[in-house]
Structure formats: C-alpha cells, structure tokens
C-alpha positions as a printed NumPy array, in Angstrom:
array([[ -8.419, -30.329,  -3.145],
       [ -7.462, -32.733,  -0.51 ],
       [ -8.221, -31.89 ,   3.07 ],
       [ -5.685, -30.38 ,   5.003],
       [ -2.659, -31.675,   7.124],
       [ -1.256, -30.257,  10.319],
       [  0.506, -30.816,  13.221],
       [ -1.788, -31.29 ,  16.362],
       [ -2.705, -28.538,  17.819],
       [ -5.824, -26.649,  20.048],
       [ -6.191, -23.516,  19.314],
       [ -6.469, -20.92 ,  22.399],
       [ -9.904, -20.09 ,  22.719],
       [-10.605, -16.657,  24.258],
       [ -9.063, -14.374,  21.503],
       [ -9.72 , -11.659,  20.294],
       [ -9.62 , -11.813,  16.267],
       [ -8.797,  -8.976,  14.016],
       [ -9.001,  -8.683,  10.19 ],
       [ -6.028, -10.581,   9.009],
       [ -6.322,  -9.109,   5.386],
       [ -6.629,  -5.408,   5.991],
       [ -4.057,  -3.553,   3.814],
       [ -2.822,  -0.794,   5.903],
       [  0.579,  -1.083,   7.883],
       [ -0.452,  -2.265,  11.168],
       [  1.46 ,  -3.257,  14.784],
       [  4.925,  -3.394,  14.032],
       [  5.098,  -1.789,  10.61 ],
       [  2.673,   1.013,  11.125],
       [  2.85 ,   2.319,  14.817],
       [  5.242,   2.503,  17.278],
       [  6.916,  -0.719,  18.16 ],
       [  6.19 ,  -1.908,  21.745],
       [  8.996,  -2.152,  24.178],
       [ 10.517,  -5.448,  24.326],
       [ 10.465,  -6.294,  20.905],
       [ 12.498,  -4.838,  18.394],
       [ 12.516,  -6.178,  15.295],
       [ 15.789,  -8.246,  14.373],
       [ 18.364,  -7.818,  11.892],
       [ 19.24 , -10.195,  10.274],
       [ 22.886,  -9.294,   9.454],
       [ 25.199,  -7.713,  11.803],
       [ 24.251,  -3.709,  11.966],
       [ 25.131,  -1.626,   8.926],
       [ 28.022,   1.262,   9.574],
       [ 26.339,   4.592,  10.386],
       [ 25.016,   6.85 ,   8.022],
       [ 26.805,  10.147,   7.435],
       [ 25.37 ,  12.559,   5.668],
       [ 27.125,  14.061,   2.531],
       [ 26.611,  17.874,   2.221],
       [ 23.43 ,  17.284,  -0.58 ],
       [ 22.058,  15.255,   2.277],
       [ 22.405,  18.019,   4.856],
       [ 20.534,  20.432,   2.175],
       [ 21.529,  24.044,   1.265],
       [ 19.851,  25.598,   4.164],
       [ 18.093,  24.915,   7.903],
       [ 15.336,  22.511,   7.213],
       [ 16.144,  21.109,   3.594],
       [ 14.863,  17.55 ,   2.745],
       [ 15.757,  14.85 ,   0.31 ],
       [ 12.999,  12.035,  -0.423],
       [ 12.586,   9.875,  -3.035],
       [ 12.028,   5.916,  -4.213],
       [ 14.692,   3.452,  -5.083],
       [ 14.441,   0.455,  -7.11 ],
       [ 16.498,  -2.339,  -6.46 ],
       [ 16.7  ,  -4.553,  -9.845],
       [ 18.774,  -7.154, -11.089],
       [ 18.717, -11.154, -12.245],
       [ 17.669, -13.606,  -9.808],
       [ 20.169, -14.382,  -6.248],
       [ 21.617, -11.813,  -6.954],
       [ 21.553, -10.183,  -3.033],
       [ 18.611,  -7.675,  -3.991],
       [ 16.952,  -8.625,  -0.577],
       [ 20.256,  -8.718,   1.567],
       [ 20.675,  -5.484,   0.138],
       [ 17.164,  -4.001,   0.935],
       [ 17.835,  -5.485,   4.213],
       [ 20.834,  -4.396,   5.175],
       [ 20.265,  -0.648,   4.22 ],
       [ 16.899,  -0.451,   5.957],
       [ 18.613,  -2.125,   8.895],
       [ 15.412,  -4.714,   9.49 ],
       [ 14.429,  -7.911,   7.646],
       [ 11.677,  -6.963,   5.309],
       [ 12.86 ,  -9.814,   2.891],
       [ 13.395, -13.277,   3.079],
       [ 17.067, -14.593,   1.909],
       [ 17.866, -17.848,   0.473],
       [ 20.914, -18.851,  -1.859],
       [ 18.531, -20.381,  -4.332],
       [ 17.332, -18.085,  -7.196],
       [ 13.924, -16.084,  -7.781],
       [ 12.915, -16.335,  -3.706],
       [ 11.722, -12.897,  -3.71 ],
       [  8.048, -13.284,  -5.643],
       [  6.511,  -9.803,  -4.42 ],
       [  7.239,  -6.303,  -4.654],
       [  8.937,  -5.465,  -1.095],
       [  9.052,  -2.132,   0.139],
       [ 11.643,  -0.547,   2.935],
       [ 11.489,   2.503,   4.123],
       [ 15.203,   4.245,   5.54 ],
       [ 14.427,   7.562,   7.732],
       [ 17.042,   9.622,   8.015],
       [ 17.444,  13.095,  10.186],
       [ 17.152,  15.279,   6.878],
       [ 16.107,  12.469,   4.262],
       [ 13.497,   9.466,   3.332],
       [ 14.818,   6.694,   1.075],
       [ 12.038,   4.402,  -0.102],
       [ 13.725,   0.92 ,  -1.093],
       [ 11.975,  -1.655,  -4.014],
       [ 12.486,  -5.221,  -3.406],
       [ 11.594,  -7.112,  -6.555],
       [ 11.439, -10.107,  -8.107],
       [ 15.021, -11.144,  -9.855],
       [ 14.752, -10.142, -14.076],
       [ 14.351, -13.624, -16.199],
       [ 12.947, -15.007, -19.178],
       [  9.087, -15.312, -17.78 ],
       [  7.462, -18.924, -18.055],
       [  3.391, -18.984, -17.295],
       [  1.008, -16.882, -15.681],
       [  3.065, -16.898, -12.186],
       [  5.988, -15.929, -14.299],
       [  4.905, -13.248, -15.989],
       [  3.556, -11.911, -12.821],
       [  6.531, -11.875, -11.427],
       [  8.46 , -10.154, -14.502],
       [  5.44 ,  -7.302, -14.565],
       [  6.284,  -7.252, -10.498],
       [ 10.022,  -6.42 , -11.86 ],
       [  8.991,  -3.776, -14.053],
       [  6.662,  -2.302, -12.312],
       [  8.907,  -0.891, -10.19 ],
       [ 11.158,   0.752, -12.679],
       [  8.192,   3.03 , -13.08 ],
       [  7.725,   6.61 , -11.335],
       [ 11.096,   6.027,  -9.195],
       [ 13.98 ,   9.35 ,  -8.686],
       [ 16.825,   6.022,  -8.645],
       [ 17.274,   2.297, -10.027],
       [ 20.593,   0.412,  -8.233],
       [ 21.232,  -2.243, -10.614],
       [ 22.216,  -5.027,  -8.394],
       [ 25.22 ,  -7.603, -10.322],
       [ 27.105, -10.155,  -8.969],
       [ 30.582,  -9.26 ,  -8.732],
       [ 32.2  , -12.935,  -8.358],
       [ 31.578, -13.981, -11.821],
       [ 31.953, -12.087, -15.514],
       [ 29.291, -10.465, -17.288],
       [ 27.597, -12.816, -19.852],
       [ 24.656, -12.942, -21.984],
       [ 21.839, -13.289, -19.182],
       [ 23.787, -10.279, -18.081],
       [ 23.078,  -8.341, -21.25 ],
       [ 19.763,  -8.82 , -21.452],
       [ 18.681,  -7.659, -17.936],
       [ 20.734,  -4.547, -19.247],
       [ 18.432,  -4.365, -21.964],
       [ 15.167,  -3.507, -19.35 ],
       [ 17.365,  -0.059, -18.431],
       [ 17.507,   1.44 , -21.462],
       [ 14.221,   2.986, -21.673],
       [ 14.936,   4.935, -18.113],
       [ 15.385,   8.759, -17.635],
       [ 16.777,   8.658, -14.152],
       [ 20.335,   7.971, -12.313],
       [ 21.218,   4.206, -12.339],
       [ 23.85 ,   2.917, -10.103],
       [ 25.452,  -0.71 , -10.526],
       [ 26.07 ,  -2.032,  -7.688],
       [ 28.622,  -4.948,  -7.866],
       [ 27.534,  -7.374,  -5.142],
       [ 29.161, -10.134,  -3.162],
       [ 32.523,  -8.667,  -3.318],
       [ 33.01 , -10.505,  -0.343],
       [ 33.597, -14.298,  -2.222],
       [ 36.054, -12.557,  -4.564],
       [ 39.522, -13.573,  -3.457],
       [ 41.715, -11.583,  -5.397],
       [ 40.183,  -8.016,  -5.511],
       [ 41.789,  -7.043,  -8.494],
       [ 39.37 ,  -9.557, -10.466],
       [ 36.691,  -6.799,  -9.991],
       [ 38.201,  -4.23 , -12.557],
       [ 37.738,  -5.973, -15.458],
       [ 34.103,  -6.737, -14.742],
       [ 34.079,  -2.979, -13.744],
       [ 34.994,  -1.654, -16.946],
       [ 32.599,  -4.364, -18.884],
       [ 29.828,  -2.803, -17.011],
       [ 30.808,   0.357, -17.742],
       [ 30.823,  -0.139, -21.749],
       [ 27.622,  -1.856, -21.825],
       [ 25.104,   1.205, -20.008],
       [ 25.73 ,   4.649, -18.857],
       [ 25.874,   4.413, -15.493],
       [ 26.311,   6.892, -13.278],
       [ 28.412,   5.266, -10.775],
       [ 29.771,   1.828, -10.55 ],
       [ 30.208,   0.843,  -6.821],
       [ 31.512,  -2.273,  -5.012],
       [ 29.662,  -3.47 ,  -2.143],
       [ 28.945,  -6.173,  -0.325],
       [ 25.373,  -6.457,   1.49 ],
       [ 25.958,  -9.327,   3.547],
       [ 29.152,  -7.924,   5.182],
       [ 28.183,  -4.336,   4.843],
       [ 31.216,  -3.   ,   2.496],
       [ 30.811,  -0.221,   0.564],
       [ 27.073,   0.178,   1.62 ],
       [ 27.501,   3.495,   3.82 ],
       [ 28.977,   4.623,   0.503],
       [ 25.815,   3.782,  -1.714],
       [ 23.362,   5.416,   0.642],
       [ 25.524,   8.389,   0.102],
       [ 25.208,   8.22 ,  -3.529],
       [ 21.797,   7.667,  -3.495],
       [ 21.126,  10.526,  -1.431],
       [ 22.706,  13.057,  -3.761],
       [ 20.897,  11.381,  -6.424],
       [ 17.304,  11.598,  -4.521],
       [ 15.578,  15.634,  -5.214],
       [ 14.386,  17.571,  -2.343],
       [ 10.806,  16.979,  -1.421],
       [  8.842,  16.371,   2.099],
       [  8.879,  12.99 ,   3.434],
       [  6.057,  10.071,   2.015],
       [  5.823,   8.458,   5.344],
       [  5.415,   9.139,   8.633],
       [  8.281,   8.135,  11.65 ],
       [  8.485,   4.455,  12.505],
       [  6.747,   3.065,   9.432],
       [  8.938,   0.729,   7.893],
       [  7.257,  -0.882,   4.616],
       [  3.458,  -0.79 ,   2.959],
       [  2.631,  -4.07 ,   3.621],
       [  0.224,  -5.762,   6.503],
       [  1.719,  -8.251,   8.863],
       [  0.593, -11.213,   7.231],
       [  2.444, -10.57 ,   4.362],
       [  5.626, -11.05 ,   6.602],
       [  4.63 , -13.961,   8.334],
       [  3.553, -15.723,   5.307],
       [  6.942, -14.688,   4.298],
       [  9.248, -16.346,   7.111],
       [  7.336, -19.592,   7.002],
       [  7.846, -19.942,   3.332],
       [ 11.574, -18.662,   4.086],
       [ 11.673, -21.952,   6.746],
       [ 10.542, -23.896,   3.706],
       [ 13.285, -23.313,   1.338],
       [ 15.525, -23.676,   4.018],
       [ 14.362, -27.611,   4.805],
       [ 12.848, -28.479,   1.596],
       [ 14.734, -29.313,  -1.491],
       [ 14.384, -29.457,  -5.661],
       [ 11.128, -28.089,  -7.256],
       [  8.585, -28.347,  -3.487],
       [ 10.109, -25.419,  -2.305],
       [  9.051, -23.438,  -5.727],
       [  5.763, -25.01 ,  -5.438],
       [  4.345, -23.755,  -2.135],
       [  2.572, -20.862,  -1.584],
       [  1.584, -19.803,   2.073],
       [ -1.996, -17.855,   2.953],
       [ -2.312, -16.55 ,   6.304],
       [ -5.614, -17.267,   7.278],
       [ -6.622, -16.294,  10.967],
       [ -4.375, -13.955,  13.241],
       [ -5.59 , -13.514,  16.503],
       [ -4.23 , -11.782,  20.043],
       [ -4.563, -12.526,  23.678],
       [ -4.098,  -9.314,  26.093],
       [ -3.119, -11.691,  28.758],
       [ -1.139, -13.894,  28.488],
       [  0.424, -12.415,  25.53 ],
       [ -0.02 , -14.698,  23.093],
       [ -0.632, -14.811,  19.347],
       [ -2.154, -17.461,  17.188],
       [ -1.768, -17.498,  13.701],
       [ -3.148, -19.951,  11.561],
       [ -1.665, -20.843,   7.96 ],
       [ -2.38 , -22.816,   4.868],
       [  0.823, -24.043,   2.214],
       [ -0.784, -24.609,  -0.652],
       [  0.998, -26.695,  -2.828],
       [  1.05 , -27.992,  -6.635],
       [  0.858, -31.753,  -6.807],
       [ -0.47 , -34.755,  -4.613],
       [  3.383, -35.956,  -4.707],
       [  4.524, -32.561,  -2.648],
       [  2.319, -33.075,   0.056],
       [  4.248, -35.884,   1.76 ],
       [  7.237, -34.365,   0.994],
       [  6.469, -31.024,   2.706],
       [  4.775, -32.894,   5.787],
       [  7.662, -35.764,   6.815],
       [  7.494, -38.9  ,   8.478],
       [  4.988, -38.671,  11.194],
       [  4.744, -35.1  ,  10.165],
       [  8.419, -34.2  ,  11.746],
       [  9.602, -32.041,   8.123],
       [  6.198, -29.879,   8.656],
       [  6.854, -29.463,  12.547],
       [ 10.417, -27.943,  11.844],
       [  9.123, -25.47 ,   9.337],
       [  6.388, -24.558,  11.907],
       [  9.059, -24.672,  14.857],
       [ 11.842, -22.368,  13.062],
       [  8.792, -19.946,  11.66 ],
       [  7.606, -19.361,  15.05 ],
       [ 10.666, -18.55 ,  16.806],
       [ 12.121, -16.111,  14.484],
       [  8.088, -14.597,  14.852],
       [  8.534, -14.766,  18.712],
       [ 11.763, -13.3  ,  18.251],
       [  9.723, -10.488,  15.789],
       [  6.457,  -9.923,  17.974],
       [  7.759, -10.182,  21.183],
       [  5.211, -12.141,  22.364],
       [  4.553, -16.033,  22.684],
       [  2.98 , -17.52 ,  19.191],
       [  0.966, -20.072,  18.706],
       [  1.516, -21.736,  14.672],
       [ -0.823, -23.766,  13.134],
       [  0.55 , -24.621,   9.585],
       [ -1.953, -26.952,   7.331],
       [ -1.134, -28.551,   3.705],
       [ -3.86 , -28.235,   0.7  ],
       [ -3.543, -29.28 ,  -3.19 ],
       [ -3.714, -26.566,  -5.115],
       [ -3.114, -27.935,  -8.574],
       [ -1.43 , -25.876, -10.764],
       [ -1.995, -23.127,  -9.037],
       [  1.299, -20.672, -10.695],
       [ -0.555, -21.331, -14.245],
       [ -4.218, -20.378, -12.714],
       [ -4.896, -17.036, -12.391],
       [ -7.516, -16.982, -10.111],
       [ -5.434, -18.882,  -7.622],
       [ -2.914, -16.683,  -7.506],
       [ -5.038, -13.625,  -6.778],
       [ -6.721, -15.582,  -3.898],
       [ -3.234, -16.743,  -2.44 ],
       [ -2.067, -13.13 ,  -3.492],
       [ -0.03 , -12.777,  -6.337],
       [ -1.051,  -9.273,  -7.535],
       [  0.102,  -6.398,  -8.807],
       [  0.546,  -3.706,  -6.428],
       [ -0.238,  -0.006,  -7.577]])
C-alpha cells in the first residue's frame, strides 16, 4: 500500500474525540437536532401529506407502521425517491448507475403512522465478491418487509433487463407497487400507457403509479398507497430518528458523492471512503473529520489527487460545505489517498472499509 496523499492540513489540537465507529444513531440521526442546523433537502420540499381514512385508523389512537422496500435496476431514482419521501438526504444521487452500494434506511413519522423506507443497491447481473455483496444487499431487503415499490423508469420501454429484475418479485407474499419514475423527461404523456399496461401483464401488481421523485409528482399519492397497504402496529422508532446508521456512514457518503461528481470513467467505481477520526470542539464549534479513499490501482491515485493536488481539494472543498451546511458547525476535512488493490474482489477489505451485510 502506498503511503497516503492529502492536502495540507494541521489538525486542531484540543479535541475532544469520540468513537467514530459506534453503531447506534448518534447527533443528528439519533437525538434531537440542535437549533441552527437543520438538515437540508436536497430537492425542493415534497407536497404535504394527507392522510387517507386507513391512515387516520378506525378509532382514537389507531396506528399504521410498517417497512418499505424500495427495489429496482440500477439509476433508476431509488435514492431520489427515498429522499424525497423522507424529506432529508439520506442518499447520495448521481446520474451514473449502481451509486447506491449499501442498504439505506429512512424513516417518515407521521401524526398516526411510521413508514420505514429501504434504499438498496440497483438489481443486476452480480460480477465478484463486491458484486455479489451488493446483489445479497438487494435482496436482503425484500425479506420481512409489509411493502416492496418497484421503482421503473418511465422514459423508456420495458425490455429484457426489465424482465429479469421482475423475476426477483415473484417469490413475494406482500403488496408491490410499480412505481413509474422520471415521468418528468417524458414529453408526450400519453407514451406512459403503453409501458403501463406492459407492466401490468408481466406481475400482479397492486397498483401502477406515475411519479416523479425529483419534481415531486404523484409522490403525495404513493405515500397514500403505501399507507393503506402498511397493518396497524406501534411505531419501531422513536421521534426525530431518521435512519439506523452512525454519522460516518453519511459523511463517508457525501465525499464519495463529491467524487462521482468530479471524477470520470471507472475511478469513481473504484474508490471507497473510511472515515477514520471524528472529533468535536465545544468552542469554537468546530469538527474535524479525517478520511481515507481507498482506491484500486496505482494509475487512480493521480487521477483522484490532480495537478498539485487541485482535483482532491475540490472533492474535499464541496464535501465539507454540504457537511457545514449538515452539522451546522465549521468542519475541518482531511481527505488522504491509499492503494488498496483489488479491494471489490477481497473480502476482507471490504469488511474493513465496510461492505457488510446488515441484519
């Protein structure tokens, strides 16, 4: 492994450290969020929830609770979605395919309801260990859920890829709901009832809905559908917890987000980001996190640093204000490059930069 590459930096020396690797929901996920520093969306706000008469129960005090998978072939909007109908980014977006490489969970709370969203890697024909990880991710969560949305992209026809991913629902014993997605870069709406009716003679679904997660259409609708869908049942998690996983889960997230974003053809695919060391100042606010990409191949390494190092000191720059922008608070990045050779067909690597699977 060659020894790593960052931009300068000192690191602030009176903090106080905490365990960067403890599982449990912590600071913004798992308590109360501080004032100043709401989390952003990253879409404008989805239309208000109302309540369909399921949703507002039978009687004083009914409840609806439940988990929903979100499944469907690679760039496909599965994370838009999840974002969009929790209302916070939980999941990184890019338009290139298989981005999302973990299971991602939102949670929605509602006055007389708890929807429990599963982000998941896009359905493909596995290649390798990291591969087959990330298909086992997929199908993981089809397990032990009350819904599955089947998320489609409405802009083009159903073909063979198509029909396989159709192939994973068969085995299910709960409500599935295709979701046509990206209705919003189909000009002439009336190209969407063909592909409607092709969905609807290849699986039973029980409802075939329109939407569009990055401009919101049709969503309110879904979460209505869903709800009537979900059975009664106390909630699984308390107010103002938003997901299951830690905070470095999320910033490892946005920085490799900043990567695909500035990086191009297979480096992108290649990285893998460990948050080492997160540590907090009382005063001055200030939080300094420390981060390793750990890349494939000798070759990516002076790709993913620049010139003089300026490609690496963008991806730090746009990571740490969208995490300013998160926390609240004044960050302090410290992003280093290491070879890690091979590392999506080595199975030890990816449990130590990882790559798991999630009970």
């Amino acid at each position: 492994m060659s020894s790593p590459e960052s931009r300068p930096s000192t690191p602030p020396a009176d903090f106080a450290k905490r365990n960067p690797n403890a599982g449990a929901p912590v600071s913004r996920f798992g308590s109360p969020k501080p004032t100043g520093a709401e989390p952003r969306t990253p879409n404008p706000a989805p239309s208000p929830f109302t309540l369909s008469p399921l949703g507002r129960g039978q009687g004083e005090g009914s409840f609806r609770s439940g988990y929903v998978s979100l499944v469907g072939r690679p760039n496909v909007g599965k994370s838009t979605l999840l974002n969009r109908l929790v209302g916070q980014k939980l999941a990184i977006v890019s338009p290139r395919p298989q981005t999302t490489r973990n299971r991602i969970l939102g949670v929605k709370h509602l006055p007389h309801a708890q929807m429990i969203f599963i982000d998941t890697p896009g359905l493909h024909e596995p290649r390798g260990a990291f591969g087959q990880l990330m298909m086992k991710t997929a199908l993981r969560s089809l397990e032990e859920v009350d819904v599955v949305c089947f998320i489609a992209d409405a802009s083009v026809d159903l073909d063979a890829a198509d029909e396989m991913t159709l192939k994973t629902l068969a085995p299910l014993r709960v409500p599935v709901i295709c979701c046509l997605n990206k209705v919003d870069l189909v000009a002439h709406k009336a190209e969407i009832l063909p592909r409607i009716a092709a969905y609807r003679t290849r699986y039973p679904f029980q409802e075939i809905i329109p939407i569009s997660a990055m401009e919101g259409t049709n969503v309110d609708r879904l979460e209505e559908i869903i709800l009537e869908k979900l059975p009664e049942g106390p909630p699984y998690f308390p107010p103002g917890v938003t997901t299951d996983q830690p905070e470095t889960f999320f910033i490892a997230e946005v920085i490799r987000e900043k990567i695909f974003m500035l990086t191009s053809q297979e480096v992108p695919y290649a990285c893998a980001v460990k948050v080492e060391t997160v540590e907090e100042r009382a005063a001055p606010a200030l939080l300094y996190i420390r981060a390793v990409i750990a890349v494939e191949q000798e070759s990516h390494k002076p790709i993913l640093i620049g010139q003089k190092g300026q490609r690496l000191k963008a991806i730090g720059q746009a990571a740490r204000q969208e995490l300013e922008r998160f926390f609240g608070i004044q960050v302090f990045l410290d992003l280093w490059v290491q070879v890690r050779r091979h590392w999506r067909k080595d199975e030890q690597a990816l449990r130590e930069l990882g790559f798991y699977l999630r009970s």
